[in-house]
C-alpha positions in Angstrom: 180.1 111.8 100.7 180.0 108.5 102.0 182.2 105.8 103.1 182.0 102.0 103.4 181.6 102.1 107.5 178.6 104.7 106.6 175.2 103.6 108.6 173.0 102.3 105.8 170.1 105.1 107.4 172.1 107.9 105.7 171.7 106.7 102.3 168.6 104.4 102.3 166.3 106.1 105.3 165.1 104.2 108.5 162.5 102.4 107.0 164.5 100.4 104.6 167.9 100.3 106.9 165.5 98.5 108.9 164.7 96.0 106.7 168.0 95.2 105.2 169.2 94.8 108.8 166.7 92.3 109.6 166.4 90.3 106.7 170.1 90.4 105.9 171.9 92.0 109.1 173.6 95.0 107.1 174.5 97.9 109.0 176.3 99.8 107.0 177.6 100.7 103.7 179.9 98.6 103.0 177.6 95.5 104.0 175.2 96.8 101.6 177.9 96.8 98.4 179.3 93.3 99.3 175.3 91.9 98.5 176.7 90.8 95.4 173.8 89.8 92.7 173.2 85.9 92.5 173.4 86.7 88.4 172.2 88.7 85.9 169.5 89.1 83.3 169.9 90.5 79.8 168.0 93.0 78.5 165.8 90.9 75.3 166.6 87.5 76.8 163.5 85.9 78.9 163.9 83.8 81.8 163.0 80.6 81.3 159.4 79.7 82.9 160.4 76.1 82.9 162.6 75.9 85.2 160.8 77.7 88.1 160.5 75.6 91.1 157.3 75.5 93.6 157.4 77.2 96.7 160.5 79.3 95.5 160.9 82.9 95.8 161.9 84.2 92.3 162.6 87.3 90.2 162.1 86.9 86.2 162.3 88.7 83.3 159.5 87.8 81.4 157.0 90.1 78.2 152.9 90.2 79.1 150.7 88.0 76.6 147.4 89.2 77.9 145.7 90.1 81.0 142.0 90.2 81.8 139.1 91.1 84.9 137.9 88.0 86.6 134.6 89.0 88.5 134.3 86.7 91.7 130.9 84.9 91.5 128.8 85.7 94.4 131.4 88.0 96.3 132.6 91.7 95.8 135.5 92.5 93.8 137.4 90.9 91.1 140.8 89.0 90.3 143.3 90.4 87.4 144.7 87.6 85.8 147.9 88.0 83.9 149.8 86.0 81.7 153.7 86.6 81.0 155.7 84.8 78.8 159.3 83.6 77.7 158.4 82.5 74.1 157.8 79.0 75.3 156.1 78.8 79.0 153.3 80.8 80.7 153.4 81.9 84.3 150.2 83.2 85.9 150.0 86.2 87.8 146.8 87.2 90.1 146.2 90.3 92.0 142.8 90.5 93.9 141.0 93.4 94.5 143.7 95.4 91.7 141.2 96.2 89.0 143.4 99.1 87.7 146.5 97.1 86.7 144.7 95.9 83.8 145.8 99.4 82.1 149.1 98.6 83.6 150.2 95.2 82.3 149.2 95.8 78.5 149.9 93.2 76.7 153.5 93.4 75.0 155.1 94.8 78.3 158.4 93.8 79.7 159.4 94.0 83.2 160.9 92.2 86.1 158.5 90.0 88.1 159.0 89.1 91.8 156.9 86.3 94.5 157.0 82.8 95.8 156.1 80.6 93.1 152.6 78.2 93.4 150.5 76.2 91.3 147.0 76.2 90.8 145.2 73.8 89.1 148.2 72.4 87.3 149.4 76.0 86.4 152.4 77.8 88.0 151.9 81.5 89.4 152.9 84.1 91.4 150.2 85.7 93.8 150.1 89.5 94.0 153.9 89.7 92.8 156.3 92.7 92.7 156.9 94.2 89.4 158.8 96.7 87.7 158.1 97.1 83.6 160.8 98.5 81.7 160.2 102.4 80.5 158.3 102.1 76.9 159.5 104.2 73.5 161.4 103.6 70.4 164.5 103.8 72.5 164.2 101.3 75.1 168.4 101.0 75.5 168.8 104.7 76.4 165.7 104.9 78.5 167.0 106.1 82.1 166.3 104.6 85.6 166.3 101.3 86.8 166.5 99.5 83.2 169.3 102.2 82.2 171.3 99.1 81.7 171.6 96.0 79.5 172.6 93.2 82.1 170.3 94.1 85.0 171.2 92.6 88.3 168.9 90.0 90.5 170.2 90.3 94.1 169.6 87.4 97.1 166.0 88.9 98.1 163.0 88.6 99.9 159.6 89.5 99.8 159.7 92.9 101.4 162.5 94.3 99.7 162.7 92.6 95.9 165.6 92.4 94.0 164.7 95.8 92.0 164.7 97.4 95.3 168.0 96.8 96.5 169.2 97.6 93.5 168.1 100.8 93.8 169.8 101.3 97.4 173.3 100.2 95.5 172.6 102.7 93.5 172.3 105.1 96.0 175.3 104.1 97.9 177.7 104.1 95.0 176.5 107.5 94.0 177.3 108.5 97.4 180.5 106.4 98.3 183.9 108.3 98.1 186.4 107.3 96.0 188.5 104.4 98.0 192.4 104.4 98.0 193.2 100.6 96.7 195.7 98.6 98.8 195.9 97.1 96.2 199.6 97.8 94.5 198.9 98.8 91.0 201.5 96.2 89.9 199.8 92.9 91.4 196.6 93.9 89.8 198.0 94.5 86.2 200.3 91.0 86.6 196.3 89.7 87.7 194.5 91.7 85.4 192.4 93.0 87.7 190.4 96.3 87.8 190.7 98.7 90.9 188.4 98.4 93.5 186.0 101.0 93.0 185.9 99.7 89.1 185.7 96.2 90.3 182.3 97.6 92.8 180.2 99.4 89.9 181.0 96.4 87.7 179.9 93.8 89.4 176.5 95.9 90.8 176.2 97.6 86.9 178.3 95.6 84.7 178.7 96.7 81.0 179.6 93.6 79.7 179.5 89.4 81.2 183.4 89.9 81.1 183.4 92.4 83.0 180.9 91.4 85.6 183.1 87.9 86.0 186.4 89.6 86.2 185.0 92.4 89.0 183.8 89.2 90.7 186.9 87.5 90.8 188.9 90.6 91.8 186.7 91.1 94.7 186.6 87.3 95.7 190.5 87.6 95.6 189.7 90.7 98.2 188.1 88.3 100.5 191.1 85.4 100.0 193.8 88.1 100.8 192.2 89.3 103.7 191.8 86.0 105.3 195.5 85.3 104.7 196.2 88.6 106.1 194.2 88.2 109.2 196.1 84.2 109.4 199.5 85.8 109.2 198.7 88.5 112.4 197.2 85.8 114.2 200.6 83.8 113.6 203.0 86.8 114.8 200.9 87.4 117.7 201.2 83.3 118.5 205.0 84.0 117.8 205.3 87.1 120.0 204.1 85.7 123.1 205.8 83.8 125.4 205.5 80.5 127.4 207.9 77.9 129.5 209.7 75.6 127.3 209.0 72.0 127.5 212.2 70.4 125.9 212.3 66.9 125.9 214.6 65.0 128.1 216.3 61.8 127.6 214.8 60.4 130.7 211.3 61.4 130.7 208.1 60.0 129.8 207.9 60.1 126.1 211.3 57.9 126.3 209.7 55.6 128.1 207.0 55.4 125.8 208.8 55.1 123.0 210.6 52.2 124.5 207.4 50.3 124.3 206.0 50.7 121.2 206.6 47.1 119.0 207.7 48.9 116.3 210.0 50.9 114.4 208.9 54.8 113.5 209.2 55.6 110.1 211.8 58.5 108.8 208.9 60.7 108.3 207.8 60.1 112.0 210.8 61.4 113.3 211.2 64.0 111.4 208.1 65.2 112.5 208.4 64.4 116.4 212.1 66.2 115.6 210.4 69.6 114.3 207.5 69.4 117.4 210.6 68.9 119.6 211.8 71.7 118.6 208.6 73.6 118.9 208.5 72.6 122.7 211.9 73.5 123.4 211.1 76.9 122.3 209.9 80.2 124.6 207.0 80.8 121.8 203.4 78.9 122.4 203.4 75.8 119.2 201.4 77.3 116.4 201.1 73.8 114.1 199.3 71.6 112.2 199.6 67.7 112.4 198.6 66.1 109.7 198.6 62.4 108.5 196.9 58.6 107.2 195.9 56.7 109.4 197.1 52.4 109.5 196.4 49.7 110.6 
């Protein structure tokens, strides 16, 4: 078993540790599950073509309308053309040199499609994309693997490790991962009405519904909040705990001079202010504040 400080090689292998460290500098386990998918795609509902911007690396869920062998005139080899489909746009995709894909991407497929979008001629495409087609039969929902879910996950990705990809390394790491001890009290999360943290992980990599994808979001975004405010209070009682020379005010000195010369009166708020700094000064602890005010004229 596994935990979250687990080197990513132990799960994934060299090879792809290697990539996710460089393209996303994850190390470990734990880096790997906090890759949180950008959204989701529903099984039976097509992206929409349309909005596909040039130059734009993309993943889609899109069904083949046709695809055909292009010969190249007056050169060796030949281009595969193939046309996918939302039910309202076309997006090309061409693969040179990939004569056997023809038998692959039969028209009436569906799959995930993965490049940098282009335009040719007027026409969008994706050159020599990543794909994965969903499993075919009369039982598509059951089918196991990668599509073993409705709401299928599209991750931040690049062009060496698609989205498909790293969702197949979550996979591998939640299989592997121990179960975690919340910190958590069992309490706060029912007042919140928020899953456990190992819940709140599967759902938001392999949600079973939008619900519960959102709400494992939000408990682990409330994750990262806490933490901060954690981290914000030890920095505070360390502040607190160490010591310096006090530099109380005296009736004498310089800022009572100063104050002698200003050509007007301060406001209660002012004082109250300069009152509470005071006291900071006056204290053996280092000043751990936050002045904050508009500015007149």
């Amino acid at each position: 078993m596994a935990t979250l400080e687990s080197r990513l090689v132990s799960i994934v292998g060299d090879k792809t540790a290697k990539v996710l460290h460089e393209h996303f500098e994850m190390s470990s386990i734990g880096d790997l599950l906090r890759h949180y998918p950008r959204r989701y795609v529903v099984r039976g509902e097509l992206s929409d073509i349309e909005s596909l911007i040039e130059g734009e690396e993309v993943t889609i869920f899109a069904k083949v309308e046709s695809t055909k062998v292009r010969r190249i005139p007056g050169r060796k080899g030949a281009i595969v053309e193939t046309i996918v489909t939302d039910g309202r746009a076309t997006l090309i995709l061409t693969f040179f040199n990939q004569a056997w894909r023809e038998k692959d991407l039969r028209a009436g497929r569906q799959g995930l499609f993965a490049g940098k979008v282009g335009v040719f001629k007027g026409k969008r495409q994706l050159a020599h994309p990543d794909y994965l087609l969903i499993p075919e039969g009369d039982d598509v929902d059951a089918a196991i693997g990668d599509f073993a879910g409705r709401y299928l996950p599209v991750y931040p990705a690049t062009a060496k490790l698609p989205s498909w990809k790293i969702a197949q390394c979550v996979r591998l790491a939640l299989d592997a991962l121990e179960e975690i001890s919340d910190y958590v009290p069992r309490e706060l999360l029912d007042e919140l009405h928020f899953p456990d943290f190992m819940t709140a992980l599967r759902e938001v990599h392999n949600p079973t519904s939008a619900e519960a994808a959102e709400i494992a979001r939000q408990r682990l975004t409330f994750d990262e909040a806490l933490l901060m405010q954690l981290f914000l209070v030890l920095r505070r009682n360390e502040v607190r705990a160490a010591t310096t020379k006090n530099r109380a005010p005296r009736d004498n000195g310089l800022l009572a001079a100063f104050d002698s010369r200003i050509p007007f009166e301060l406001t209660a708020g002012q004082k109250s202010v300069w009152n509470e700094i005071s006291q900071d000064l006056a204290s053996t602890h280092p000043m751990y504040r936050l002045l904050q005010g508009d500015v007149g004229s």
